[in-house]
C-alpha angles and dihedrals in degrees: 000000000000120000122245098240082065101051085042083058101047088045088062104044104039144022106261088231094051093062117095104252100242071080102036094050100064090036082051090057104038085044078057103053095021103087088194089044096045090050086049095052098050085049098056096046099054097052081051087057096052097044088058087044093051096046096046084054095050089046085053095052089230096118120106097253090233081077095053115119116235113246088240099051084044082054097055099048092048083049087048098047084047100061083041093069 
């Protein structure tokens, strides 16, 4: 059995559906027993929804302009994403 720390971890750092499943297999099992795990990971998948949600609305044109994002804020967190991998 994994540890939380390390599916908290994984979370983070990937899409569930992106890892290969020799490591989705044994997180799909401890999110499953694990109550604080399983809470975490819904979490996290639904603020992943609504990023993609978000961003295929702004693509579209179709977001109010007071919820752009300044150029400059885009530019810090690709700079931030960038030093994370």
């Amino acid at each position: 059995m994994i540890a939380c720390k390390q599916v908290a971890k994984a979370l983070a750092e990937h899409r569930y559906y992106e890892l290969p499943w020799w490591r989705r297999i044994p997180m799909f099992v401890h999110i499953r027993l694990c109550v604080m795990c399983g809470k975490y990971h819904a979490q996290v998948v639904d603020m992943q929804k609504g990023v993609k949600n978000y961003l295929e609305h702004e693509e579209a044109g179709d977001v109010d302009p007071a919820y752009h994002l300044s150029d400059e804020a885009k530019e810090r967190i690709k700079e931030a994403l960038r030093e994370k991998e």
